[in-house]
C-alpha positions as CSV (number, residue, x, y, z in Angstrom):
1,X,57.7,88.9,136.7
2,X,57.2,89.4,140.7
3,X,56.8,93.1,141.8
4,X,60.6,94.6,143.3
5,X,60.4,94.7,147.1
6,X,61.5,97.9,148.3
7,X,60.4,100.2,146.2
8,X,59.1,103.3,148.2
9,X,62.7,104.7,149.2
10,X,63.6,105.4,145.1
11,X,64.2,109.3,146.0
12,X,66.5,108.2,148.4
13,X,69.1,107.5,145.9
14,X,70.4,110.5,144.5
15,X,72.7,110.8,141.7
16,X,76.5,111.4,141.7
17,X,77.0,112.5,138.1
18,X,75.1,116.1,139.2
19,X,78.0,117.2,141.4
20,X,80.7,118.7,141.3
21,X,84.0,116.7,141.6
22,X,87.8,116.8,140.3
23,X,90.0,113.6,140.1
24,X,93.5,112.7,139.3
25,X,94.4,110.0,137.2
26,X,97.0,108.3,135.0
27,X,95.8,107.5,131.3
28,X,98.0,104.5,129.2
29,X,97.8,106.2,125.9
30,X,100.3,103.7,124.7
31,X,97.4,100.8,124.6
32,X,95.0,102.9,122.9
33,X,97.1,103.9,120.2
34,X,98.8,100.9,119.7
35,X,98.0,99.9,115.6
36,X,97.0,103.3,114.2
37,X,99.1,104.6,111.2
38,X,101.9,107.3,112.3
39,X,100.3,110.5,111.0
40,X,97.1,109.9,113.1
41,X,98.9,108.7,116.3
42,X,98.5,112.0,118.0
43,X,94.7,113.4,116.5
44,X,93.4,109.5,118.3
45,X,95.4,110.0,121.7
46,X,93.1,113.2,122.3
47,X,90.2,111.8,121.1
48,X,90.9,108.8,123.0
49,X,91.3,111.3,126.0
50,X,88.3,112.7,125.5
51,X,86.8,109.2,125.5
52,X,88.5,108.3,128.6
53,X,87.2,111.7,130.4
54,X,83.3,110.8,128.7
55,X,83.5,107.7,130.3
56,X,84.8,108.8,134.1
57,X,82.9,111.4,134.4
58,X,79.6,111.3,132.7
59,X,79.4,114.7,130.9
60,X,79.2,114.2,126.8
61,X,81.1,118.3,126.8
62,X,84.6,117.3,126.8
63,X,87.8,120.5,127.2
64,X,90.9,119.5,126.4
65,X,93.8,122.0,128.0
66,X,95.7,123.7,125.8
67,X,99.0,122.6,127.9
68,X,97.7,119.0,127.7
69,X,97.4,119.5,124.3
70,X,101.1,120.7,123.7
71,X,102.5,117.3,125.8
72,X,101.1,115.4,124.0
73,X,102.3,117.1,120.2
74,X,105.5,117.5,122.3
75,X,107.5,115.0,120.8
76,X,105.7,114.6,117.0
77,X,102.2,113.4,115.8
78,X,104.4,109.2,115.8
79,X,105.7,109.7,119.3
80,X,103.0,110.5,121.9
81,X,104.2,109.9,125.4
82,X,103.0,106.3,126.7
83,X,101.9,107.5,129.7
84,X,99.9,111.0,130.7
85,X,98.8,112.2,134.2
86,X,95.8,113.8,134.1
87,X,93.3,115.6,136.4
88,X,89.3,115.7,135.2
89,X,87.5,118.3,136.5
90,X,83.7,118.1,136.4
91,X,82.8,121.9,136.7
92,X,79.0,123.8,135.7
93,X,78.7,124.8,132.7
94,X,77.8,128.5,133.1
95,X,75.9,128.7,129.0
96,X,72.8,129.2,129.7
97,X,71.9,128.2,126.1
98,X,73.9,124.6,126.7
99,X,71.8,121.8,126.4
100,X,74.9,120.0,128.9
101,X,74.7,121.7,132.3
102,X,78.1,119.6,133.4
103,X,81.4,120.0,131.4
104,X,84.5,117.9,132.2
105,X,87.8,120.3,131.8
106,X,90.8,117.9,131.0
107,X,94.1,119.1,132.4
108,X,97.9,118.0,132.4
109,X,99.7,117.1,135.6
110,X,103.3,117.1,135.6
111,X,104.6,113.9,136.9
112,X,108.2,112.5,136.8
113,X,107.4,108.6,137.4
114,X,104.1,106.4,137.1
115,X,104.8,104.1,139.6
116,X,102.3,103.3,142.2
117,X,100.2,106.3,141.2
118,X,96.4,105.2,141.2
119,X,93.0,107.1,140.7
120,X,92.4,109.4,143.8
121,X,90.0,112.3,144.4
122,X,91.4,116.2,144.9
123,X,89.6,118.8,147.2
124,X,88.1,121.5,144.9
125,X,90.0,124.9,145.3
């Protein structure tokens, strides 16, 4: 295989997963729920959560709000809300004994309709 042209500026590039950064965004829980059994509806919506927060933020340490968790038990472990608005805060994990020095810190976002709501980033108070 030929060499890669362009090699020598490979510090350049720094990595985005290192920094700290909150975002907002809406999660379907509906579609990944949709076939499980009743009593395990809502135990697989917050590990699906927790998947969803892995997977936009790049930390393996996943917190799940203890308000977050009451919306979605809110209604029963059949009926979790279709819907959830969420904001994923990547914050420094201040353990020093941690082998993760990033944790994500999922948090509920009241929100009264879903329409037209996308992904968007929020300033860090």
């Amino acid at each position: 295989m030929a060499p890669r042209k362009g090699g020598k500026d490979k510090d350049k590039h720094k990595s985005t997963i290192n920094e700290v950064i909150t975002k907002e965004c809406t999660v379907n829980l509906h579609k990944r729920i949709h076939g499980i059994g009743f009593k395990k509806r809502a135990p697989r919506a917050i590990k699906e959560l927790r998947k969803f927060a892995e997977k936009m933020m790049g930390t393996p340490d996943v917190r799940v709000d203890t308000r977050l968790n009451k919306h979605i038990w809110s209604q029963g472990v059949r009926n979790v809300p279709y819907r959830v608005r969420v904001r994923l805060a990547r914050k420094r994990n201040e353990d020093e004994d941690s082998v993760n020095r990033l944790y994500t810190l999922v948090t509920f976002v009241p929100c009264t309709t879903f329409k037209g709501t996308q992904t968007i980033n929020v300033d860090n108070e």
